[in-house]
C-alpha positions in Angstrom: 79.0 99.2 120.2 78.0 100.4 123.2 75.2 102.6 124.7 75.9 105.6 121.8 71.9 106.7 121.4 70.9 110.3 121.7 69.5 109.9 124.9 73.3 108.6 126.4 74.8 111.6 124.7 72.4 114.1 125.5 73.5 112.9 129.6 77.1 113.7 128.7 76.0 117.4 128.8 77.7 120.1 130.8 80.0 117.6 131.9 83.7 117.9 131.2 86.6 116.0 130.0 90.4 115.7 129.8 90.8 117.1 133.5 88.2 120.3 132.6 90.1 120.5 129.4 87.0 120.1 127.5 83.0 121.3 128.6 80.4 119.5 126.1 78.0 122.0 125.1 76.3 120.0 122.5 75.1 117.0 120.5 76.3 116.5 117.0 74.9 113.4 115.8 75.1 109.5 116.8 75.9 106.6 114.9 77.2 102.8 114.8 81.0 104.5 115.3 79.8 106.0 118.6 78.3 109.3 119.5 79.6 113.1 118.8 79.3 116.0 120.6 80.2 119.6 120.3 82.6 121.5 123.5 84.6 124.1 124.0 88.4 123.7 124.5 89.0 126.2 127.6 92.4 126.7 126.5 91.7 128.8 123.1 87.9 129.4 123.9 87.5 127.4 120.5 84.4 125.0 119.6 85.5 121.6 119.0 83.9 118.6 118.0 84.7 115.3 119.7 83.7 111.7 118.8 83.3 109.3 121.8 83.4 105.1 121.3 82.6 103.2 124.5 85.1 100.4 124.3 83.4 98.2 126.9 79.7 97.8 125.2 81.5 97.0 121.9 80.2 94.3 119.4 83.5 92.9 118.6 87.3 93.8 118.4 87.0 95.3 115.1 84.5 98.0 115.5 87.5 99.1 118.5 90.2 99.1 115.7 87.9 101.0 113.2 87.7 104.0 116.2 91.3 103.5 116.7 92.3 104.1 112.6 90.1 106.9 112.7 92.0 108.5 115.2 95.1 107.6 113.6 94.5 108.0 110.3 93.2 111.8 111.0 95.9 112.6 112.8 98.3 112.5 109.7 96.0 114.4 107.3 96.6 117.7 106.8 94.0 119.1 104.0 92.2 122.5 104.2 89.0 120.4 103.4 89.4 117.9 106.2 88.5 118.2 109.8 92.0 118.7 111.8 92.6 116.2 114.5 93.4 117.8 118.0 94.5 114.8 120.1 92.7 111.5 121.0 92.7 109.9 124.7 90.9 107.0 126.6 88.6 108.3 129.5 86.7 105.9 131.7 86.2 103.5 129.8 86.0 105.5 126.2 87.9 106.8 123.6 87.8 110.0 122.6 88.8 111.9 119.6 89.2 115.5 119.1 88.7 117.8 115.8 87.9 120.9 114.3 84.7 121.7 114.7 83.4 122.6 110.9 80.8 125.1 111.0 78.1 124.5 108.6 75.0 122.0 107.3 75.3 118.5 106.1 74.0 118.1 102.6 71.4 115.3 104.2 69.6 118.3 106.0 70.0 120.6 102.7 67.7 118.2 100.8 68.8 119.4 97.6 71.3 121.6 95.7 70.9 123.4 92.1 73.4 122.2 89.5 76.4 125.0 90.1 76.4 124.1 93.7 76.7 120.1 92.8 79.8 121.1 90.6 81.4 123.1 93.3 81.0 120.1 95.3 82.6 117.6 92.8 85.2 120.1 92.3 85.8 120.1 96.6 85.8 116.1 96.3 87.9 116.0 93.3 90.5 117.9 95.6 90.1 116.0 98.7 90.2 112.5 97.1 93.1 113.2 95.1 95.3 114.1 98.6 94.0 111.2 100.0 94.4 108.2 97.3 97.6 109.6 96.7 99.2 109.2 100.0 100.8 105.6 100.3 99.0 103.3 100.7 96.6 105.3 99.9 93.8 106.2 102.1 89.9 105.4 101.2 86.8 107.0 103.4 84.7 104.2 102.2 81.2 106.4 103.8 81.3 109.2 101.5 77.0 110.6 101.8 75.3 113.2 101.9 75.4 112.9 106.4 79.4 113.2 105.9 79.8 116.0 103.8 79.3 119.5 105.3 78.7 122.8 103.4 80.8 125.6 105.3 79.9 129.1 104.5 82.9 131.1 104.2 83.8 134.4 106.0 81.8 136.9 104.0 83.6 138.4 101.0 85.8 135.2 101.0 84.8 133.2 98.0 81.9 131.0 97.6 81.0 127.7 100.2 82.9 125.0 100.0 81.9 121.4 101.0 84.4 119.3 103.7 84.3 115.2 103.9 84.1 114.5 107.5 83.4 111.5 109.8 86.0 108.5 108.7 85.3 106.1 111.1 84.6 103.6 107.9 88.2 104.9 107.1 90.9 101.8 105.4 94.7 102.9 105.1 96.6 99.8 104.7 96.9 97.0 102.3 94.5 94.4 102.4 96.2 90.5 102.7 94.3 88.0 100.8 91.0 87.3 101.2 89.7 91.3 101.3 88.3 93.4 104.2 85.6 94.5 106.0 82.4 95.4 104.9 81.5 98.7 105.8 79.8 101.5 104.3 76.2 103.1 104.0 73.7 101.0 101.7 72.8 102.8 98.3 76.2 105.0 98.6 78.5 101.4 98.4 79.7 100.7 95.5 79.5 96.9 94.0 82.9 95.7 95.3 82.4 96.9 99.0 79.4 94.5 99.2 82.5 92.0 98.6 85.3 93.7 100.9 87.6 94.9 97.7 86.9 99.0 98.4 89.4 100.5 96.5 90.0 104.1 95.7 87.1 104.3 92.7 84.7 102.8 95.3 85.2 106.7 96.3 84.2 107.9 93.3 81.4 105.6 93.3 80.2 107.1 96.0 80.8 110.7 95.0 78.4 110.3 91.8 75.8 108.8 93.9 76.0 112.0 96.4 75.6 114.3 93.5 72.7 112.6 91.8 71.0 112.6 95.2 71.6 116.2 95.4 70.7 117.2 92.2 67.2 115.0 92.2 66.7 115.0 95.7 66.0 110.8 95.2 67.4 108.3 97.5 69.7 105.9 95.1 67.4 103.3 95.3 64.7 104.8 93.8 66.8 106.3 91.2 66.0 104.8 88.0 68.5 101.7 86.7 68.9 99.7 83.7 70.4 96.4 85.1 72.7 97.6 87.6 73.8 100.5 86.6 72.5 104.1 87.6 70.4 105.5 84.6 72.0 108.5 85.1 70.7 110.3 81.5 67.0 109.2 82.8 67.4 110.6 86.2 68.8 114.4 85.4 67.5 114.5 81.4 69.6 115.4 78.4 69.4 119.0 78.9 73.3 118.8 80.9 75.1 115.9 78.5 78.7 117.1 80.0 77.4 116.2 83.5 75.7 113.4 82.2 78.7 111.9 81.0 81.1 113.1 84.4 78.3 111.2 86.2 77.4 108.2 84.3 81.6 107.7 84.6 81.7 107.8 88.4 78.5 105.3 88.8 80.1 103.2 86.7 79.3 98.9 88.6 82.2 97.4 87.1 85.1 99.3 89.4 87.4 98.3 86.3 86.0 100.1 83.6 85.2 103.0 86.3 86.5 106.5 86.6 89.2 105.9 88.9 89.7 109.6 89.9 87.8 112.9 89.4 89.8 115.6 87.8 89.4 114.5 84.2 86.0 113.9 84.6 85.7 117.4 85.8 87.8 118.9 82.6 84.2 120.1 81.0 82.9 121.3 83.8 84.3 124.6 84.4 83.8 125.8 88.3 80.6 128.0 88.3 81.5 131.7 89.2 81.8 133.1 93.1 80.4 135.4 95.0 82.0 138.2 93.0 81.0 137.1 89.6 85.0 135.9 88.6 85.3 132.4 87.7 86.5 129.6 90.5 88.6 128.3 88.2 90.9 131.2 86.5 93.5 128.8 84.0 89.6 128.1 82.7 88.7 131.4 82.4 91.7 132.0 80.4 91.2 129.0 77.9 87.8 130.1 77.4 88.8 133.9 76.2 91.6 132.5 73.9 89.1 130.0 72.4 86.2 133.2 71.6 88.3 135.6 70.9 88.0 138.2 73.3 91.0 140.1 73.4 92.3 143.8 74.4 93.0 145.2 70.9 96.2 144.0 69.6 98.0 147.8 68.1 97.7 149.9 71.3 98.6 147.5 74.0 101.5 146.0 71.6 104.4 147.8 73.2 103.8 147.1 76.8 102.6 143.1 75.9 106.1 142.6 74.3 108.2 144.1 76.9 106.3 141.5 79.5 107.7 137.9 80.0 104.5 136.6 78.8 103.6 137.8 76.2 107.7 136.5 74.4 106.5 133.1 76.4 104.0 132.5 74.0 106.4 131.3 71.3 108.7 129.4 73.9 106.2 127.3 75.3 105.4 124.7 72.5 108.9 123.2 72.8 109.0 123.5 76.3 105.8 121.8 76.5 107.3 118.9 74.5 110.0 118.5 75.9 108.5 118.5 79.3 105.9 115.6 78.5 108.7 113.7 77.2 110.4 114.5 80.1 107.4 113.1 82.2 107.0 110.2 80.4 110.9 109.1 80.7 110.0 109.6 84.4 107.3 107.6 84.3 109.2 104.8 82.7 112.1 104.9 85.1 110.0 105.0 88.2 108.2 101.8 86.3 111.2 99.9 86.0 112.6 101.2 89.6 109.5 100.4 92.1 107.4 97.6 90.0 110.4 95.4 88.9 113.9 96.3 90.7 113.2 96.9 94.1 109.8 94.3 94.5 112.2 91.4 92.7 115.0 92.1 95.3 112.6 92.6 97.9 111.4 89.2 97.1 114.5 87.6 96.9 115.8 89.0 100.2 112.2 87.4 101.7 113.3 83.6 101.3 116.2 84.8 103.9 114.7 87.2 106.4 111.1 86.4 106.4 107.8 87.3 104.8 107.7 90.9 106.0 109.9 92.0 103.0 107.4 90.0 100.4 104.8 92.6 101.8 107.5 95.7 101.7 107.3 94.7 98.2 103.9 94.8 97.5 104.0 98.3 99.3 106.6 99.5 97.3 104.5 98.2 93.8 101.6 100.5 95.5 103.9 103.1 95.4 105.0 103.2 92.4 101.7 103.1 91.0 100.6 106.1 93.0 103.9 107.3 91.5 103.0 107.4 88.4 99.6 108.1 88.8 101.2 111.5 90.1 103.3 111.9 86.9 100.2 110.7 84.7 98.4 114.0 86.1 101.0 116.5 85.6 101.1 115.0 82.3 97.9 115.9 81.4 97.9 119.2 82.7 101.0 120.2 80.8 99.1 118.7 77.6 95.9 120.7 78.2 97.8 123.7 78.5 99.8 123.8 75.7 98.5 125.6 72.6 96.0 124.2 69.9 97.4 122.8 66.9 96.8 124.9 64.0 97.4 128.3 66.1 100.0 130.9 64.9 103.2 131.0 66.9 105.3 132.8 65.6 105.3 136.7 65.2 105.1 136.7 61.4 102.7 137.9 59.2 99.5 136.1 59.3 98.7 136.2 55.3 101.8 134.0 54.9 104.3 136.4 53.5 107.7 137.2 55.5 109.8 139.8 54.7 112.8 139.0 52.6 116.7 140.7 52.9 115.9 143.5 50.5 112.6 144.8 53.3 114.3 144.2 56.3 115.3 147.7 56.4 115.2 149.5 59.6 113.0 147.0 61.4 115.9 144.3 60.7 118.7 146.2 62.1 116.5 146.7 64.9 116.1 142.9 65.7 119.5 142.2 65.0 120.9 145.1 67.7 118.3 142.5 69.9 115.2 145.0 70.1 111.9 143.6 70.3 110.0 144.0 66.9 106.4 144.8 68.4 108.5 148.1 69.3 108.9 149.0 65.5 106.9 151.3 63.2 105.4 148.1 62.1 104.1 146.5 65.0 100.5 147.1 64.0 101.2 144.4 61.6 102.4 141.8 63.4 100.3 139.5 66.1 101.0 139.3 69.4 99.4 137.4 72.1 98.3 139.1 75.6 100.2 138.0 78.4 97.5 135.5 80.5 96.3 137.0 83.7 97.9 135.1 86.4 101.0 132.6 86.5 102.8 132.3 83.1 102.2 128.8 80.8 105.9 127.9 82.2 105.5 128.4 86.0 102.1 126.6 85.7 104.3 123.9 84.5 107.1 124.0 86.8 104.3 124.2 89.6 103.1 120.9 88.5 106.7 119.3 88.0 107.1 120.2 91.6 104.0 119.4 92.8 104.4 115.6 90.9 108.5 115.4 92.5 106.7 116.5 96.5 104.6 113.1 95.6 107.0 111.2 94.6 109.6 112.4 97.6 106.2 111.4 100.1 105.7 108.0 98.5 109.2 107.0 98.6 109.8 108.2 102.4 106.4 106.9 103.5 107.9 103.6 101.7 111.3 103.6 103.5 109.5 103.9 106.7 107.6 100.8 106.1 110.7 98.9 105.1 112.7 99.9 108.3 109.3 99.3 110.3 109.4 95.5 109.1 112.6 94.2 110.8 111.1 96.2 114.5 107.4 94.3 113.7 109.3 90.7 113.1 111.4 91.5 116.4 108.4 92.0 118.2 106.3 88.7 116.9 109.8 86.7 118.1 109.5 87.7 121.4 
């Protein structure tokens, strides 16, 4: 791929590019996708980092389109834990591409990490790969190591480091035709099916487990101890973690079928470890974990003030709600089913034996959306689920030792509630149970936040999808000609 060693970059220094746009100050690493330097951008004064791939010494026509995705790809993510692309250009005889410039150390040249910081990194991952393999088609890094992943310290009094996936010049963002892809990747960090072409978005997770072993034992993966071919996770960390254990043994999975195919509900036991300040990462888990021990503020003298807030009355709203709104979710699910794996594929496909094969692959792209679809609605499924209330848990506001009061003791307290009055506001209030309003966003708008979050996935997956579909007729004009 060209003359890309440390010695050729190192000769690159001092000199500038993009008509003295750009004056290298620095080497950032080399590898088989070229060679990547630091410079400042003398428009902003900024540090940027900038990946160069000589064209002319390259091995083959593919390793040009894998820089040429990379620079594509990048420059349609938008993710606060991905590198932004700048711009990418061709320069005597190179191509060049722009990005932030993430300030911090690899996880190769941090050796090891202790167990909280391998969680905040899962956690980091979990966010990243769920942006990526839900855009459409979704998009898979295929190199996730140790070398790709940077720690960057925050600005102090910020929050605690957070870890950013960089370098995607392995990247895939299409659908593959028949007879599967590439092989690319980093031996050790590949997971079964890359070795055959067929990386898929759980090839990611692969990966991710493998990174967090290595940085919790500080082993390469092929010393790390196996049974068959399989990981022996629970022989590598002990049993003294089984919730990690189990989040890891799911990720390292061989068989990509019966693998994790996502992180977040492996990460459901394993609560964000505390930042700098000593206040959990992860606040709705802070709040499940005081409702589940029992700490409370005492329930008599902050009664009065809890039932006046919107809260504390949405404690006895939100089980229907709840219900109705997975039902809801799951009608969606159905429809969107129906819509984008049957409907519009079957037309798709009929309108192909008239205007060409293009259409029978719009249809396959519109079956990959609808599956990230759902996958989207599957999600904010389970989160509605794990926030509703145990089963078994009062909700109501009546007495707890199973008696109500009757007409002949409603009394003054009844013609209080039926003028509409709260209760807790009544000489017996001491009596009666009333949950503290949760710190942060109510149970609803946690829900309505994921409703909207799910119908923004669904609006990207069906414009991306359009796109394609008017792309198709353009592409087929172009092969005529």
């Amino acid at each position: 791929m060209g003359d890309d060693s440390p010695a050729s970059a190192r000769r690159l220094l001092g000199r500038s590019l993009r008509d003295g746009r750009y004056v290298i100050s620095g080497l950032l690493g080399s590898g088989t996708q070229g060679a990547t330097v630091e410079a400042v951008d003398k428009r902003n004064g900024r540090l940027v980092a900038i990946k160069r791939f000589q064209v002319r010494g390259a091995r083959t026509w593919k390793d040009v389109e894998l820089a040429e995705r990379e620079a594509r790809v990048l420059s349609k993510l938008s993710h606060p834990l991905l590198p932004r692309a700048i711009e990418h250009f061709e320069e005597a005889g190179a191509l060049y591409l722009v990005m932030e410039r993430i300030e911090g150390q690899t996880l190769a040249l941090l050796h090891r990490l202790e167990r909280d910081e391998v969680v905040r990194f899962l956690h980091c991952v979990a966010r990243i790969l769920e942006y990526l393999h839900g855009r459409t088609p979704p998009v898979i890094h295929r190199d996730i190591k140790p070398s790709n992943v940077i720690r960057r310290q925050p600005v102090a009094g910020e929050g605690p480091a957070e870890f950013v996936v960089v370098d995607f010049g392995s990247v895939r963002d299409s659908l593959e035709p028949a007879g599967g892809s590439t092989v690319v990747g980093t031996f050790g960090y590949m997971a079964p099916e890359q070795f055959q072409g067929r990386a898929k978005p759980a090839s990611d997770v692969y990966a991710v487990g493998v990174c967090a072993l290595r940085m919790l034992t500080g082993i390469e993966p092929e010393d790390l101890p196996h049974r068959g071919l399989a990981i022996d996770v629970a022989a590598a960390l002990g049993d003294g973690d089984p919730a990690l254990v189990r989040a890891l043994t799911a990720m390292v999975e061989p068989d990509p079928d019966a693998r994790a195919g996502s992180l977040e509900p492996l990460l459901a036991g394993l609560a964000a470890p505390p930042d700098d300040s000593g206040k959990p990462a992860d606040r709705g888990q802070a709040d499940r974990s005081d409702r589940t021990t029992g700490n409370r503020p005492h329930p008599v003298a902050d009664a009065p003030q809890r039932a006046a807030d919107e809260g504390a009355l949405e404690t006895v709203i939100v089980p229907p709600l709840g219900a109705a709104t997975v039902l809801g979710l799951l009608v969606a699910e159905l429809a969107v089913w129906a819509a984008l794996h049957v409907v519009v594929p079957l037309l798709l496909t009929l309108l192909s034996i008239l205007f060409g094969t293009g259409l029978r692959r719009a249809a396959a792209e519109v079956r990959a959306a609808g599956r990230r679809a759902r996958g989207a609605l599957r999600r904010t499924r389970a989160r509605v689920r794990a926030r509703r209330p145990r089963p078994g848990r009062p909700r109501s506001r009546r007495r707890r030792d199973g008696r109500q009061r009757g007409p002949g003791r409603r009394g003054r307290r009844g013609r209080r509630r039926s003028a509409g009055v709260p209760a807790a506001r009544g000489a017996g209030a001491g009596r009666q149970r009333i949950d503290p309003a949760p710190d942060g966003p109510s149970p609803k708008a946690r829900i309505e936040e994921g409703i909207a979050a799910t119908i923004a996935e669904l609006e990207d997956a069906l414009d991306e999808t359009l796109e394609d579909l008017e792309e198709q007729p353009r592409k087929r004009q172009r092969r005529d000609r």
